[in-house]
PQR file of N, CA, C, O and H, with PARSE charges and radii, in Angstrom:
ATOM      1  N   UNK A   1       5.777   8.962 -29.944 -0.4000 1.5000
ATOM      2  CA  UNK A   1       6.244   9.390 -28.645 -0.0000 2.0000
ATOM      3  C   UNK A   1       6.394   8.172 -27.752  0.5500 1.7000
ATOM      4  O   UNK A   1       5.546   7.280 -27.776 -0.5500 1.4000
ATOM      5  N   UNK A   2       7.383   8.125 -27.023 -0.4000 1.5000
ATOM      6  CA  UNK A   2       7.754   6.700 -26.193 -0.0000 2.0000
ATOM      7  C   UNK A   2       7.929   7.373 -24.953  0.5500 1.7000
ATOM      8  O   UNK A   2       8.652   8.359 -24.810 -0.5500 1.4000
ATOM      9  H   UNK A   2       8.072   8.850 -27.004  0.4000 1.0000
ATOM     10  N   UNK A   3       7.058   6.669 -23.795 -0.4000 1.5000
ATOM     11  CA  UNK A   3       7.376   6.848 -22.482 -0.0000 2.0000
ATOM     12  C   UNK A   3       8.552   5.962 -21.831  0.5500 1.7000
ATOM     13  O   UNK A   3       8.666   4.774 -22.130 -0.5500 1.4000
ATOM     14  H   UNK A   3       6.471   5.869 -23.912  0.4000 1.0000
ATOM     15  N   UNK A   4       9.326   6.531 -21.022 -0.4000 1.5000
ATOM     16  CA  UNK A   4      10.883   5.683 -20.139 -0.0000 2.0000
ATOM     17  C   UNK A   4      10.096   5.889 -19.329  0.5500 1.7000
ATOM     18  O   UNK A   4       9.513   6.973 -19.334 -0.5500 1.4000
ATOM     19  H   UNK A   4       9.232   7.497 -20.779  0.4000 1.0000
ATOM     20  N   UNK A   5       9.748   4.690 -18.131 -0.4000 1.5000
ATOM     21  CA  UNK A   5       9.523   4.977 -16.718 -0.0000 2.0000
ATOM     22  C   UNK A   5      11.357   4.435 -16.139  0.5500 1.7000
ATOM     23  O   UNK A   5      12.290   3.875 -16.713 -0.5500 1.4000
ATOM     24  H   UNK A   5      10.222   3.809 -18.127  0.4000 1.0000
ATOM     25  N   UNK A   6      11.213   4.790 -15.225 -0.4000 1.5000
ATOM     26  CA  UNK A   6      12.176   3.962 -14.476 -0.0000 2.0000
ATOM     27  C   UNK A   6      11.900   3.958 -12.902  0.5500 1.7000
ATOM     28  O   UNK A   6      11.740   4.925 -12.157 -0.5500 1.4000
ATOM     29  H   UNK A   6      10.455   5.246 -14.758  0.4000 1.0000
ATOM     30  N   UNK A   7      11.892   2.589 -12.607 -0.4000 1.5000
ATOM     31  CA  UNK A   7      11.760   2.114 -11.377 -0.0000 2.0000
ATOM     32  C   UNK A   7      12.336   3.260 -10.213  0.5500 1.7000
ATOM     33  O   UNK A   7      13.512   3.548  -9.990 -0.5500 1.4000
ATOM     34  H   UNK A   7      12.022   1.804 -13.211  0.4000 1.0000
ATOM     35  N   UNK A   8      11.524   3.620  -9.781 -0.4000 1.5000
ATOM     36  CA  UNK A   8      12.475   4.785  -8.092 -0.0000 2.0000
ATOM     37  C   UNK A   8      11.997   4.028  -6.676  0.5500 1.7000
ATOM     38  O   UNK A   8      12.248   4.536  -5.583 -0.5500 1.4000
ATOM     39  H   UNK A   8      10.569   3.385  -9.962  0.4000 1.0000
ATOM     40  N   UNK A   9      11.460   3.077  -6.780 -0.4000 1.5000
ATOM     41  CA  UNK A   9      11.205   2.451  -5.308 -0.0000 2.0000
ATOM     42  C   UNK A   9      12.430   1.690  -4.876  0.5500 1.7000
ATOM     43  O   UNK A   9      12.694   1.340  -6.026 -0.5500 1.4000
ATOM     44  H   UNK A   9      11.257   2.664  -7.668  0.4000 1.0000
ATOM     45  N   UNK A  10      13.379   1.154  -4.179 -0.4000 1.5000
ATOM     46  CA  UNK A  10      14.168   0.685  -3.508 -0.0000 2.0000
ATOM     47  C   UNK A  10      13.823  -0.076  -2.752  0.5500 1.7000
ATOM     48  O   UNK A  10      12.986   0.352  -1.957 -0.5500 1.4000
ATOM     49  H   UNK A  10      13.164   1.439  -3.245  0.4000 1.0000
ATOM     50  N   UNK A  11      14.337  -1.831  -2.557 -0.4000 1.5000
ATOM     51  CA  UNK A  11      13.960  -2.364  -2.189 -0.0000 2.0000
ATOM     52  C   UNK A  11      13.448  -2.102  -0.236  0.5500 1.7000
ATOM     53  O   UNK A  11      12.432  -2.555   0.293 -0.5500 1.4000
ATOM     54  H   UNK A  11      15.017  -2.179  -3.202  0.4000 1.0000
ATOM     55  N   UNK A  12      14.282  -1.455   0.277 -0.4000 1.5000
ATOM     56  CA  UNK A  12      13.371  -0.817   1.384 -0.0000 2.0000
ATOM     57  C   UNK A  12      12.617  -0.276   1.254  0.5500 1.7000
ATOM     58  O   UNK A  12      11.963  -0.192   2.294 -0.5500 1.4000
ATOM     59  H   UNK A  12      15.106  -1.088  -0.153  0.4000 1.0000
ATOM     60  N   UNK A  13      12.221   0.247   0.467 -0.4000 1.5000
ATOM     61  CA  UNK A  13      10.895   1.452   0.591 -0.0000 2.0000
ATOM     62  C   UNK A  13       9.777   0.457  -0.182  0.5500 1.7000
ATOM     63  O   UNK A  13       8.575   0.650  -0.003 -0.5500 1.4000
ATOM     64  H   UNK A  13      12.752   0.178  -0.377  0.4000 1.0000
ATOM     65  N   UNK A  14      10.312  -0.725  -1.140 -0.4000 1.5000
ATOM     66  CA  UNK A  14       9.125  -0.993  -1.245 -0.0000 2.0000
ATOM     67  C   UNK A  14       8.869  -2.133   0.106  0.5500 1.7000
ATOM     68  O   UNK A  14       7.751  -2.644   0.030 -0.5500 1.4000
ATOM     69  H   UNK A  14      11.289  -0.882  -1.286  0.4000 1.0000
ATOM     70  N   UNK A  15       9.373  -2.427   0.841 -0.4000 1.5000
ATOM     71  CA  UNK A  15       9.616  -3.512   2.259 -0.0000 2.0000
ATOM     72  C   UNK A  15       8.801  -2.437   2.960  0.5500 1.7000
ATOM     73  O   UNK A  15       7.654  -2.812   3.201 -0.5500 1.4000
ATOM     74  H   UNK A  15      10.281  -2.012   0.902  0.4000 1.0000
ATOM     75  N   UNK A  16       9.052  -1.356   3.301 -0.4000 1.5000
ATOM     76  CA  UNK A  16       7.871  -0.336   4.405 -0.0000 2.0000
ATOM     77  C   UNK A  16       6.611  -0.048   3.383  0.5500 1.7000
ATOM     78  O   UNK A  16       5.447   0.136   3.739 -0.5500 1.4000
ATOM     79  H   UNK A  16       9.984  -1.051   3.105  0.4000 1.0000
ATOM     80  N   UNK A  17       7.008  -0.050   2.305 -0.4000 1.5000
ATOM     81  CA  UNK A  17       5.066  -0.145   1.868 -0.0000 2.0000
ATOM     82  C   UNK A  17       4.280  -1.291   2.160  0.5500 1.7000
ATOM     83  O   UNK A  17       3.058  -1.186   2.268 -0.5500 1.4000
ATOM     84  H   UNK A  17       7.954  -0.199   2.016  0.4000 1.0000
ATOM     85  N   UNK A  18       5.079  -2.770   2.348 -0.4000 1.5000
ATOM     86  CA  UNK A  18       3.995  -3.669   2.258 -0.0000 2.0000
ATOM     87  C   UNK A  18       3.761  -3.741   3.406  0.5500 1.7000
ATOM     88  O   UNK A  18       2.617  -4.050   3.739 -0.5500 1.4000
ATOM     89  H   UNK A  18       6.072  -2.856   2.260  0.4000 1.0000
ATOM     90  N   UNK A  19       4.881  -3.449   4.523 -0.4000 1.5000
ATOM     91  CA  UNK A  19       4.753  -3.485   6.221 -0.0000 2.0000
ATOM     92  C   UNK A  19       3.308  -2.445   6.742  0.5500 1.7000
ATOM     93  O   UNK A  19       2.612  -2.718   7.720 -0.5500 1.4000
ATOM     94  H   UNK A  19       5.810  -3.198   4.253  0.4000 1.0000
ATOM     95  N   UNK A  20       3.140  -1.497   6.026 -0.4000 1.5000
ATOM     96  CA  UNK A  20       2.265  -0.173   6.424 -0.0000 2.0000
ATOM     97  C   UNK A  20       0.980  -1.024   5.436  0.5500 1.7000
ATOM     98  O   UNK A  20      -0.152  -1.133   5.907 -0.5500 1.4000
ATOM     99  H   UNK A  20       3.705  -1.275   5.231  0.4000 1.0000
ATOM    100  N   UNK A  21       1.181  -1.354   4.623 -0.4000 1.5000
ATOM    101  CA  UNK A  21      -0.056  -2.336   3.799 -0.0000 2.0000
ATOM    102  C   UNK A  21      -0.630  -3.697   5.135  0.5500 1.7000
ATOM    103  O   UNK A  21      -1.685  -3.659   5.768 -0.5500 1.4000
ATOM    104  H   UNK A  21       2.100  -1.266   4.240  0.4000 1.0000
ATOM    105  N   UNK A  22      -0.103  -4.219   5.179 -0.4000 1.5000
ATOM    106  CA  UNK A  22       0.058  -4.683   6.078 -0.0000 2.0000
ATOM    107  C   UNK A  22      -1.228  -4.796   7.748  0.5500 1.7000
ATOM    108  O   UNK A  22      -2.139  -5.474   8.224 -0.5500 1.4000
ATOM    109  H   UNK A  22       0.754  -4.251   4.665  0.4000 1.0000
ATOM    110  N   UNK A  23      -0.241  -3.377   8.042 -0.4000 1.5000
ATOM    111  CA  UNK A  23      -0.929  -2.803   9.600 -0.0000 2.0000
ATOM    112  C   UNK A  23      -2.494  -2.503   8.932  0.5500 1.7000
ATOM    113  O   UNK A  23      -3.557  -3.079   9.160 -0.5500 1.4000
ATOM    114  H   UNK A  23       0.498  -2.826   7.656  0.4000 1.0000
ATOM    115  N   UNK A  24      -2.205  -1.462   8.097 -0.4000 1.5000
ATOM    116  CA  UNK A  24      -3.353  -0.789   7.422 -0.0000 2.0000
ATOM    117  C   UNK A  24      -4.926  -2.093   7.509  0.5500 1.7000
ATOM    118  O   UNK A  24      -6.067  -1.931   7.943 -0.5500 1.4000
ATOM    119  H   UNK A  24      -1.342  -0.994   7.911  0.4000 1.0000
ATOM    120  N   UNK A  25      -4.344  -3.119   6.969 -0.4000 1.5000
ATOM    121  CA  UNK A  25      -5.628  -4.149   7.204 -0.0000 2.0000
ATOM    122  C   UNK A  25      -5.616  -4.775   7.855  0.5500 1.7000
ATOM    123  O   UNK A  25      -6.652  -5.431   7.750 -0.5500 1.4000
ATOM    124  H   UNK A  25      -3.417  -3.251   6.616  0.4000 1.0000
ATOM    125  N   UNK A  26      -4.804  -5.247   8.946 -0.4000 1.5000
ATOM    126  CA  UNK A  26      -4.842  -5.650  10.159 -0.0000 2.0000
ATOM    127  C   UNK A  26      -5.707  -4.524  10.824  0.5500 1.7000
ATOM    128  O   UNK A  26      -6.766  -5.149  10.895 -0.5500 1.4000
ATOM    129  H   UNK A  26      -3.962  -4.714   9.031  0.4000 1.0000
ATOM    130  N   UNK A  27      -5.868  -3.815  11.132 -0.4000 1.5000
ATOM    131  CA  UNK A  27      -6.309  -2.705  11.972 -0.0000 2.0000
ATOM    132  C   UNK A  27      -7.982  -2.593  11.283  0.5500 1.7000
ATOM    133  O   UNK A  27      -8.839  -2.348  12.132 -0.5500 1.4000
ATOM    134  H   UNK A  27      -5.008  -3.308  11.074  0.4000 1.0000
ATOM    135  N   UNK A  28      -8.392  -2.725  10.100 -0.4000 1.5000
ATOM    136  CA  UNK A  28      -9.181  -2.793   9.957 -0.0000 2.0000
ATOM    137  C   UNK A  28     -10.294  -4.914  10.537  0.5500 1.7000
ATOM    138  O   UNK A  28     -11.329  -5.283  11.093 -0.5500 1.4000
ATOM    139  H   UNK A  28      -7.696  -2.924   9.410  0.4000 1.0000
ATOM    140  N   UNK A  29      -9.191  -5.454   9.935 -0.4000 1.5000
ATOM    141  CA  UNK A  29      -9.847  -7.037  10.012 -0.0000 2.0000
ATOM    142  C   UNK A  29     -10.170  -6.839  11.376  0.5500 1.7000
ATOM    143  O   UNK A  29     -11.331  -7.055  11.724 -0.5500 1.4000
ATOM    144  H   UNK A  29      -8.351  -5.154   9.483  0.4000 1.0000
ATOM    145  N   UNK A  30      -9.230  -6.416  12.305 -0.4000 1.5000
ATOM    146  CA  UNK A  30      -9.134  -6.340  13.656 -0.0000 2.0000
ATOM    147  C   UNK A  30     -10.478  -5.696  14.209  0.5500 1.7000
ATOM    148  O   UNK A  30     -11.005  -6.321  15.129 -0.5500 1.4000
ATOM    149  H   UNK A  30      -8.287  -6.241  12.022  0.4000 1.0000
ATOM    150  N   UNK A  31     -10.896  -4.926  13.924 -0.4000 1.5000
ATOM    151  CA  UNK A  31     -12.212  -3.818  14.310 -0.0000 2.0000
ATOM    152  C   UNK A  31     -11.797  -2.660  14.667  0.5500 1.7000
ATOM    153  O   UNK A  31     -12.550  -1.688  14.730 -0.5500 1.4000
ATOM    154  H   UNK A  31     -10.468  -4.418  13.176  0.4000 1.0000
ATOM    155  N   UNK A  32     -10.188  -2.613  15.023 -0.4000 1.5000
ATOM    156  CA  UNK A  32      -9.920  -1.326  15.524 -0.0000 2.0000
ATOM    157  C   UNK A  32     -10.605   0.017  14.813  0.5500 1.7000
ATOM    158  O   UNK A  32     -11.132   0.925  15.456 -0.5500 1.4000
ATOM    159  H   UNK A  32      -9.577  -3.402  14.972  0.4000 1.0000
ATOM    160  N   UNK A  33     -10.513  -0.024  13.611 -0.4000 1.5000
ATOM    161  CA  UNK A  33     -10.758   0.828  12.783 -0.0000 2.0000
ATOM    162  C   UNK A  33     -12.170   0.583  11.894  0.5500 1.7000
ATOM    163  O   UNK A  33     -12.069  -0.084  10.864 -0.5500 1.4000
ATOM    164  H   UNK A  33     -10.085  -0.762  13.089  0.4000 1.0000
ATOM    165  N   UNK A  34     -13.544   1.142  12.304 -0.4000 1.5000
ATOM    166  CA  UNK A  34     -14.931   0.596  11.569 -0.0000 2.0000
ATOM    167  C   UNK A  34     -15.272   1.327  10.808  0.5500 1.7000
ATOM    168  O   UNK A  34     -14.620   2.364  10.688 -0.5500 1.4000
ATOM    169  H   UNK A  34     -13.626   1.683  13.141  0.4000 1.0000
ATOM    170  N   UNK A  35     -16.503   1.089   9.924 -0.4000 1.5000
ATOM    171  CA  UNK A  35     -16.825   2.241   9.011 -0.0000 2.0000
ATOM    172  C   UNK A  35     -16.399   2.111   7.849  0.5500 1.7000
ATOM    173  O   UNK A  35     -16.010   1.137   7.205 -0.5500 1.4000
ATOM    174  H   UNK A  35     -17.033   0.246  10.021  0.4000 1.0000
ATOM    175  N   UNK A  36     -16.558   3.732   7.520 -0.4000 1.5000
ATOM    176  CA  UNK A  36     -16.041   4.105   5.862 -0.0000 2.0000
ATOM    177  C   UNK A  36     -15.156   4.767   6.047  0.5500 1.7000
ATOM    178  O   UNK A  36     -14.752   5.512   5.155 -0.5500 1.4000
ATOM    179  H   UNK A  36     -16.874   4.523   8.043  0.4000 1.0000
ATOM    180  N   UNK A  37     -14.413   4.698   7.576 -0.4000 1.5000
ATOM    181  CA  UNK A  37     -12.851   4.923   7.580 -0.0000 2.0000
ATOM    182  C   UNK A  37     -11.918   3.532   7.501  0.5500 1.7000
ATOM    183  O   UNK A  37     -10.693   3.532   7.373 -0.5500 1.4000
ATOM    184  H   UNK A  37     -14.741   4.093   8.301  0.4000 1.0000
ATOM    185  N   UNK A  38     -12.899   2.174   7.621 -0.4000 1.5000
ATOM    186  CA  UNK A  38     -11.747   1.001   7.583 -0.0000 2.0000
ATOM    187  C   UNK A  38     -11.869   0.597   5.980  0.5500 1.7000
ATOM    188  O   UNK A  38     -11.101  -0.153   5.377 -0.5500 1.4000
ATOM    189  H   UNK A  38     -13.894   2.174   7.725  0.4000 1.0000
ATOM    190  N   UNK A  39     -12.757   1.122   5.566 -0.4000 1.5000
ATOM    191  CA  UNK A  39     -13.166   1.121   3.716 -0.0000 2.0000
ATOM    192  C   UNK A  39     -11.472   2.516   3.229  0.5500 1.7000
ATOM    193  O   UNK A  39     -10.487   2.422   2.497 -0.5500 1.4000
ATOM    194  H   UNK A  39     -13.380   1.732   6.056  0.4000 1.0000
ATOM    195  N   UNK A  40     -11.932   3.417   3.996 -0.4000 1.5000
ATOM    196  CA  UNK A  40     -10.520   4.188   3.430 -0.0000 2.0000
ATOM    197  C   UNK A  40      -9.122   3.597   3.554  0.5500 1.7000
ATOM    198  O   UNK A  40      -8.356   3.633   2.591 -0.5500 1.4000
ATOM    199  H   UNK A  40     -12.732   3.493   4.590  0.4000 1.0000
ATOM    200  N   UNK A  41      -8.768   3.049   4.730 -0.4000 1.5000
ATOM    201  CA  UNK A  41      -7.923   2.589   5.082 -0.0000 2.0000
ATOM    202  C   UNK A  41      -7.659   1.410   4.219  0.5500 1.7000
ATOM    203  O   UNK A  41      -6.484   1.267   3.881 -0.5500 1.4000
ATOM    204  H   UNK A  41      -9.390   3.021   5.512  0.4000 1.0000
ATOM    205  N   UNK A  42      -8.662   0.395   3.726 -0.4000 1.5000
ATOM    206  CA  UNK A  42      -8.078  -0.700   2.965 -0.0000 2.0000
ATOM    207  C   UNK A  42      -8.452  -0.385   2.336  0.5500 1.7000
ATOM    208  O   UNK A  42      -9.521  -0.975   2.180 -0.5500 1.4000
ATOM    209  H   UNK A  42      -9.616   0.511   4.000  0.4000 1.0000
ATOM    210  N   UNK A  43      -8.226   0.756   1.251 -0.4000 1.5000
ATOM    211  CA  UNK A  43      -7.999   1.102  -0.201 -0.0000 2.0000
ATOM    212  C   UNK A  43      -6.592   1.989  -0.431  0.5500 1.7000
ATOM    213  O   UNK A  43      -5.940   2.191  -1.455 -0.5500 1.4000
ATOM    214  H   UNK A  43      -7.358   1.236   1.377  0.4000 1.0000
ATOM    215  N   UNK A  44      -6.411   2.409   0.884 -0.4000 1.5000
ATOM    216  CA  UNK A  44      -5.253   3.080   0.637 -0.0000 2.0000
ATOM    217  C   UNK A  44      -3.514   1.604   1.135  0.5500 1.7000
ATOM    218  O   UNK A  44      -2.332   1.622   0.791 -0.5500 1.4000
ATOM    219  H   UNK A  44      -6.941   2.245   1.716  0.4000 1.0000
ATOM    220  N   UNK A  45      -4.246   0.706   1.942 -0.4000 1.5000
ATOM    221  CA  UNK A  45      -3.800  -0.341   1.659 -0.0000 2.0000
ATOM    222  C   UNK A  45      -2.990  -0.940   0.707  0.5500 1.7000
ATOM    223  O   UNK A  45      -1.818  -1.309   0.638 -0.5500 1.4000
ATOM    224  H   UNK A  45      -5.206   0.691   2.222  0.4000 1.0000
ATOM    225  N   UNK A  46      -4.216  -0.919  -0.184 -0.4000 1.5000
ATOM    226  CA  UNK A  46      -4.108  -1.708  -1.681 -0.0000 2.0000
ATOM    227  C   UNK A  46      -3.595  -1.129  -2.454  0.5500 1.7000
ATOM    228  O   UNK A  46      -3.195  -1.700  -3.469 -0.5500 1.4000
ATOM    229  H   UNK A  46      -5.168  -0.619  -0.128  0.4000 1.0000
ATOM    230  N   UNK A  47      -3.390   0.395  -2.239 -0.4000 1.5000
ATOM    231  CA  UNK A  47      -2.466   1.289  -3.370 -0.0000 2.0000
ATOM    232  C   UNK A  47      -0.944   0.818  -2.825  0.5500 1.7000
ATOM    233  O   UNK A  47      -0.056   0.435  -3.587 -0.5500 1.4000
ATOM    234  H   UNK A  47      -3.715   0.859  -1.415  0.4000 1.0000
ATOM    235  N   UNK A  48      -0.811   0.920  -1.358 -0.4000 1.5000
ATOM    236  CA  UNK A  48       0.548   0.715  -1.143 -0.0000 2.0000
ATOM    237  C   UNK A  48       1.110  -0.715  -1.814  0.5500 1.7000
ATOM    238  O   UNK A  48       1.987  -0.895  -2.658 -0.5500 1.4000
ATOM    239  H   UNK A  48      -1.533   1.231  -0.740  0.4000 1.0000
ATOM    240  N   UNK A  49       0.454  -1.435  -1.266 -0.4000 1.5000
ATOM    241  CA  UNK A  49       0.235  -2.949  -1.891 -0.0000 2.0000
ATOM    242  C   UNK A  49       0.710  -3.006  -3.281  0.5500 1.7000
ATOM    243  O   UNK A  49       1.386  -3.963  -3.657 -0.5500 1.4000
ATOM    244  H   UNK A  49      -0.259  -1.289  -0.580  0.4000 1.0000
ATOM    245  N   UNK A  50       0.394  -2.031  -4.072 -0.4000 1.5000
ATOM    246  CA  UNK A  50       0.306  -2.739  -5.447 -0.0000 2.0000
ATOM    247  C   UNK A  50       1.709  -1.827  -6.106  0.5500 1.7000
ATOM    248  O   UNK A  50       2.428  -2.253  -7.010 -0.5500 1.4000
ATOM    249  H   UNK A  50      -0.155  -1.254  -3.766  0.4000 1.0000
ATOM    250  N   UNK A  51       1.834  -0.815  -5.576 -0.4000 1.5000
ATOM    251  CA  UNK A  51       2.886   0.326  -5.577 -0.0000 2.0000
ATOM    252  C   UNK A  51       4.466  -0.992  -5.076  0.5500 1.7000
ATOM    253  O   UNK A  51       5.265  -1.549  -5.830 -0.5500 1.4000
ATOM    254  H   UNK A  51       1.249  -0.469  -4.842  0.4000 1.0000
ATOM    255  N   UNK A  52       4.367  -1.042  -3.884 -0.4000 1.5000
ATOM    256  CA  UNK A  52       5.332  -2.027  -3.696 -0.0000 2.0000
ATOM    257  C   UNK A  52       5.379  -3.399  -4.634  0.5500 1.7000
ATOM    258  O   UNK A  52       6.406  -3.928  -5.059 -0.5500 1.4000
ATOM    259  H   UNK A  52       3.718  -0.589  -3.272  0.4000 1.0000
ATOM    260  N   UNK A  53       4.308  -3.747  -4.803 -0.4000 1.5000
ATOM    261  CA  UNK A  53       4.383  -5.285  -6.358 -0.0000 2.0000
ATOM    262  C   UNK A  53       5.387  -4.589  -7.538  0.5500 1.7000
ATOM    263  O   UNK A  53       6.470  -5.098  -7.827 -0.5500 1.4000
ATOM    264  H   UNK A  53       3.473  -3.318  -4.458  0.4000 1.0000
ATOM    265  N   UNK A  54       4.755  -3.071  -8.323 -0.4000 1.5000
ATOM    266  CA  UNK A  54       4.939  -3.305  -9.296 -0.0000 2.0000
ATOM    267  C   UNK A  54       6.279  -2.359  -9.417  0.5500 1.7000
ATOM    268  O   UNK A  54       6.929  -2.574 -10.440 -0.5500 1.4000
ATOM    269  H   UNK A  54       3.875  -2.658  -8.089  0.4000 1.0000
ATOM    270  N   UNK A  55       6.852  -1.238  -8.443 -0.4000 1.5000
ATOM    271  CA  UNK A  55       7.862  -0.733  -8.338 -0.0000 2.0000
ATOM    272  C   UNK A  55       8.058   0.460  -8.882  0.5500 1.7000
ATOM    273  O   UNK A  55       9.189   0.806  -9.222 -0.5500 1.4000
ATOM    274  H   UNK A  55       6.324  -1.063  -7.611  0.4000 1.0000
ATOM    275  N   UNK A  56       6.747   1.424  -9.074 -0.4000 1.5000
ATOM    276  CA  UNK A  56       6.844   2.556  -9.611 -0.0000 2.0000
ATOM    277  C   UNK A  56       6.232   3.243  -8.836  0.5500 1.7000
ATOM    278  O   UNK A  56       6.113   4.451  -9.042 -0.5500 1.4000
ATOM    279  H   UNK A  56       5.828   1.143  -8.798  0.4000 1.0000
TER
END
């Protein structure tokens, strides 16, 4: 059995994931956001982050 992925991100959409990656840890480095909500926030970060790297 062989899996086809094929790429569906577009280079804009992956450009607003890293922009929202981005804010996401700014807002935490910043203090705006403390806690184990700036722990949520830069993990959901890093999904966008890595979503925009690898294009799936």
């Amino acid at each position: 059995m062989e899996l086809n992925f094929q790429r569906n991100l577009g280079a804009l959409d992956r450009g607003i994931r890293v922009v929202i990656s981005l804010v996401l840890f700014g807002l935490a480095a910043m203090g705006f956001i403390t806690g184990w909500i700036a722990t949520i926030t830069n993990i959901l970060g890093l999904f966008n982050l890595l979503e925009a790297a690898i294009g799936y």
